[in-house]
Phi, psi and omega in degrees: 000125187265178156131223183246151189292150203297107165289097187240100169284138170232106185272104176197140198282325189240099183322314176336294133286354169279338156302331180263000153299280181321322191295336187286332161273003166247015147276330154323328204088025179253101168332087184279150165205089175278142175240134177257113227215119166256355173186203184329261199316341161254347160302306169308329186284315167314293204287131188194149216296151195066338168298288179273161190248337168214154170241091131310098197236145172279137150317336192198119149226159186320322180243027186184163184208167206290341189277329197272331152249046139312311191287327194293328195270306186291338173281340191259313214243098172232041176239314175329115219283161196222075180288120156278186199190099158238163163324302182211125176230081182327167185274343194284333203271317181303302167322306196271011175293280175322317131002287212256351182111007173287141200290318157198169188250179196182136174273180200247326160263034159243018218272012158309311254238009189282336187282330176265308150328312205289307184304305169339290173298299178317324190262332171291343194283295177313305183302275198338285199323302178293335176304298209294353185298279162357272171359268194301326212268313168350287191294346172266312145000286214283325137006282203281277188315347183293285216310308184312283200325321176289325156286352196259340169277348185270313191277310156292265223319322168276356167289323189269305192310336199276322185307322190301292188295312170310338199248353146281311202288299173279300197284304194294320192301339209279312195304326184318295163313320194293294198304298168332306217274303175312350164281335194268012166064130157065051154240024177300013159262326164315264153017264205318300141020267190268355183271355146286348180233020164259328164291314167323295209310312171286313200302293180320333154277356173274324178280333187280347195253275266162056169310108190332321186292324159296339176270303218294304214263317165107192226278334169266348171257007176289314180280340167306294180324303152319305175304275170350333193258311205284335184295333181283321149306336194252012191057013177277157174279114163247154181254111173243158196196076183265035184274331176230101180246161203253168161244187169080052164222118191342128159329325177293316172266330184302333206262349190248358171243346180279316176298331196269312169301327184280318197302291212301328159303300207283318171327291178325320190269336165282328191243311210301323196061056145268169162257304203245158172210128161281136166212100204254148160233151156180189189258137151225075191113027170059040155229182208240089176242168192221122164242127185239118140234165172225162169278022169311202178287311166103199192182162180267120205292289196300324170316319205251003156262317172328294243258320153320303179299337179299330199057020186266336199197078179261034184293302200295262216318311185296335159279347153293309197275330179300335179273356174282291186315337179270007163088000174235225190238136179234108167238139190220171182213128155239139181207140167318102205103343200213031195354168185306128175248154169222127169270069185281152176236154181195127191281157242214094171254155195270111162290139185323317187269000136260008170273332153316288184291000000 
């Protein structure tokens, strides 16, 4: 058996037999690195949760018995495969073993059959382990997904509060004036004024809803676009670069790559403290890839997934799933100082309007 050798506790009174235990698993085919344990006290002293990968134990020793560091074993440990190994083992005393948490028992004039028992408990411990693994990733899944779905009504309720107060608070009051100075007759520079700054008004929630260029223009100048504006807002340099951006790519991945990019931009303008920002389109591996960086500050990854999971900070968690949904890959790298890169992938479908032509 290749890899590192079987971490084997042997609870037995008689060397004898703990020697014709082992010699039978490493004819089995098992690498042994044994701890010899003859009673309570160095067994309990020994054994502690992660040390060993099996326990072999006798039934009956003079001051202790195999059921009793069963129990011992199973209040610390309740995955380790835990074999007993007797002489004579009735079926009633074998049932309440098994019972009590033994993985399985061997009699002590059977111990061919000890090595093929041993592997068996070892691949059921490894099956266990990837379920409870399954598990937790299931269970964080679903987590992630409670946390989004709870951000995501929270996050409309606050789109329609913001949308509201823009269309009163600016637009409407702007229309108000409007109405006031075309009523006082002969302000028509007034007018002109404002009915020029209720359209900025419109364009700009409009561009913030959906930006017109993405439909009209498709995915680089909507984003040429973006870029240009939020960097002008943010005091940034910014650097764009599509020359070999790919064509013939779906609505679906242009509106889910326009979105990874605008969350990663707004990152960039809250936190990073850059001067400069890269933003590359191109093909790699017969995809659709997207790079955004800056020179910040940078940030702690794992932190800000915890903190995701959490439902507390979901921009990271929400460019994940949106790029899962889109079949692609999200990678991002940070180090303190050396700011941020993030690497979206996105697979590259032939769009409806060229299959139409």
């Amino acid at each position: 058996m290749s890899g590192m050798p079987l971490r084997v506790l042997v609870l037995e009174d008689e060397p004898a037999d703990a020697e014709l235990e082992l010699a039978a698993l490493a004819e089995g085919g098992f690498e042994c690195a044994a701890t010899l344990a003859d009673g309570r006290s160095s067994f309990e002293a020994a054994f502690a949760p992660g040390r060993f990968d099996l326990v072999l134990a006798d039934y009956r020793l003079p001051d202790y018995t195999g059921l009793e560091a069963l129990e011992h074993v199973r209040r610390r440990d309740a995955l380790v495969p835990f074999m007993l190994v007797s002489g004579a083992l009735g079926e009633e005393r074998a049932v309440e073993a098994l019972r009590s948490g033994a993985t399985d028992y061997v009699l002590k004039d059977g111990l061919a059959r000890l090595a093929s028992a041993v592997r068996r408990a070892l691949e059921e411990r490894r099956e266990h382990e990837r379920h409870v693994a399954t598990r937790k990733a299931l269970e964080l899944s679903q987590e992630r997904l409670r946390a989004l779905s709870r951000r995501l009504l929270e996050v409309q309720e606050e789109e329609r509060g913001r949308l509201a107060r823009d269309l009163h608070d600016d637009i409407g009051q702007a229309l108000t004036a409007l109405k006031i100075q075309l009523e006082s007759r002969g302000r028509t520079e007034e007018c002109v004024a404002t009915v020029k700054h209720t359209l900025e008004r419109v364009r700009q929630l409009s561009l913030s809803l959906r930006p017109l260029q993405l439909d009209d223009l498709g995915l680089v100048a909507a984003l040429r676009s973006h870029l240009d504006r939020q960097s002008g807002i943010g005091g940034l340099t910014p650097h764009f670069d599509a020359a070999e951006a790919p064509r013939g790519v779906s609505p679906e991945v242009e509106t889910a790559c326009f979105r990874v990019a605008q969350e990663a931009i707004n990152n960039v303008l809250r936190h990073a403290r850059a001067r400069n920002l890269w933003l590359r389109l191109f093909t790699a591996g017969g995809r659709l890839a997207l790079s955004v960086r800056d020179d910040g500050g940078g940030f702690d990854l794992e932190g800000a997934r915890r903190r995701g999971a959490a439902g507390a900070s979901l921009g990271l968690v929400g460019m994940e799933e949106r790029v899962a949904l889109a079949g692609g890959t999200l990678e991002l790298r940070s180090a303190s100082a050396q700011g941020t890169v993030l690497l979206a992938t996105f697979p590259l479908q032939t769009s409806d309007k060229e299959i139409e032509q």
